[in-house]
N, C-alpha and C positions, 0 to 999 in steps of 0.2 A: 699545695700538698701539706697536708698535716701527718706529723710524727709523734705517736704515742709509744710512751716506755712505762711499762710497769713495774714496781718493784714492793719488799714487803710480803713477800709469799713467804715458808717455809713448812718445819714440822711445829705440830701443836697438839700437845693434849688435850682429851676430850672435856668441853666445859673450859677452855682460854679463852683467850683472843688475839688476831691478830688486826693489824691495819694497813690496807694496802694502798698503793698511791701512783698515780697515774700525773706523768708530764708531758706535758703536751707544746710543741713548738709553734710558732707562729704568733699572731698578733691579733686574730678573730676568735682566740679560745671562746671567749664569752658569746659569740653568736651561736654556738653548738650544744646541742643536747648530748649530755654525755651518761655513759651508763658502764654499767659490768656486767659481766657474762660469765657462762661458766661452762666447762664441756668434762664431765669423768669418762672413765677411758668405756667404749662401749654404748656412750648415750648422743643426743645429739646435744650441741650447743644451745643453751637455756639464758634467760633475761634471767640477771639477778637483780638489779635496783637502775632507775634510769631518773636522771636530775638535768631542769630545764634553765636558765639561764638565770629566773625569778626564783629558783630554788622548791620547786614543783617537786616531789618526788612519787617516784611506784616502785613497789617492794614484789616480787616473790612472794606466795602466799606461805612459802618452806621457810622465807628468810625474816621474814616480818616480824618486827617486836627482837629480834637479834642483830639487824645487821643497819649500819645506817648510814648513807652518802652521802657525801657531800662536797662543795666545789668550794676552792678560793680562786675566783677571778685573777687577781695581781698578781699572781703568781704560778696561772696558767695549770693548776694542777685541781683534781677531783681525789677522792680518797673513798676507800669504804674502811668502814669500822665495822669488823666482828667480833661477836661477842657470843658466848652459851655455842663455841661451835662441836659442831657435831662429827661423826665418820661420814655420813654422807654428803658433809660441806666438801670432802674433798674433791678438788678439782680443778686442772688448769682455769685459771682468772684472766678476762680479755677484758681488756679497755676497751669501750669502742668511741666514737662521738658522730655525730650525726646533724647534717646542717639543712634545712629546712626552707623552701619557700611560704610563701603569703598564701598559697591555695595546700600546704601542708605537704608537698611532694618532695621527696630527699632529694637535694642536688647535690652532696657530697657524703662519703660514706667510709669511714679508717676503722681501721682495729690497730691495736698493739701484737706484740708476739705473745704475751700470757706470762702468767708466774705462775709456780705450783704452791699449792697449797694444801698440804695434807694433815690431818687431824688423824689421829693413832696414839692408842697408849703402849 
């Protein structure tokens, strides 16, 4: 079992940034594809940015050119950097990580519990 915690959420001004950060427990961190999510209240849960072990990334077409992920191996943690954020970036943030077979089929699948993150002047 893999355990994600996220932290790094809060209030932000329209046009900050914040930087959020996801720790991850265990010893296979690096075999997993890891990503963020986002759910505001009313909508359903959305891919925000997803990063593959070689450091692959996909962006959100809402998030692209603002927001950027990234993972340090050694230290078991991925991170998103926002930046230019908006009212409608707000939204509970999910880690999730996602571990993969050789024919591409998920064999393992975790979320975190989420941080809020809201953008309000």
């Amino acid at each position: 079992q893999v355990q994600l915690v996220e932290s790094g959420g809060g209030l932000v001004q329209p046009g900050g940034s914040l930087r959020l950060s996801c720790a991850a427990s265990g010893s296979d961190f690096s075999l997993y594809v890891m990503g963020w999510y986002r759910q505001a209240p009313g909508k359903q849960r959305e891919l925000v940015a997803t990063i593959t072990r070689g450091g692959s990334t996909n962006y959100a077409d809402s998030v692209k050119g603002r927001f950027t992920i990234s993972r340090d191996n050694t230290k078991n943690t991925v991170y998103l950097q926002m930046n230019s954020l908006k009212p409608e970036d707000t939204a509970v943030y999910f880690c999730n990580a996602r571990r993969l077979n050789i024919v591409g089929i998920v064999t393992n699948n975790y979320w975190g519990r989420g941080t809020q993150v809201t953008v309000s002047s």
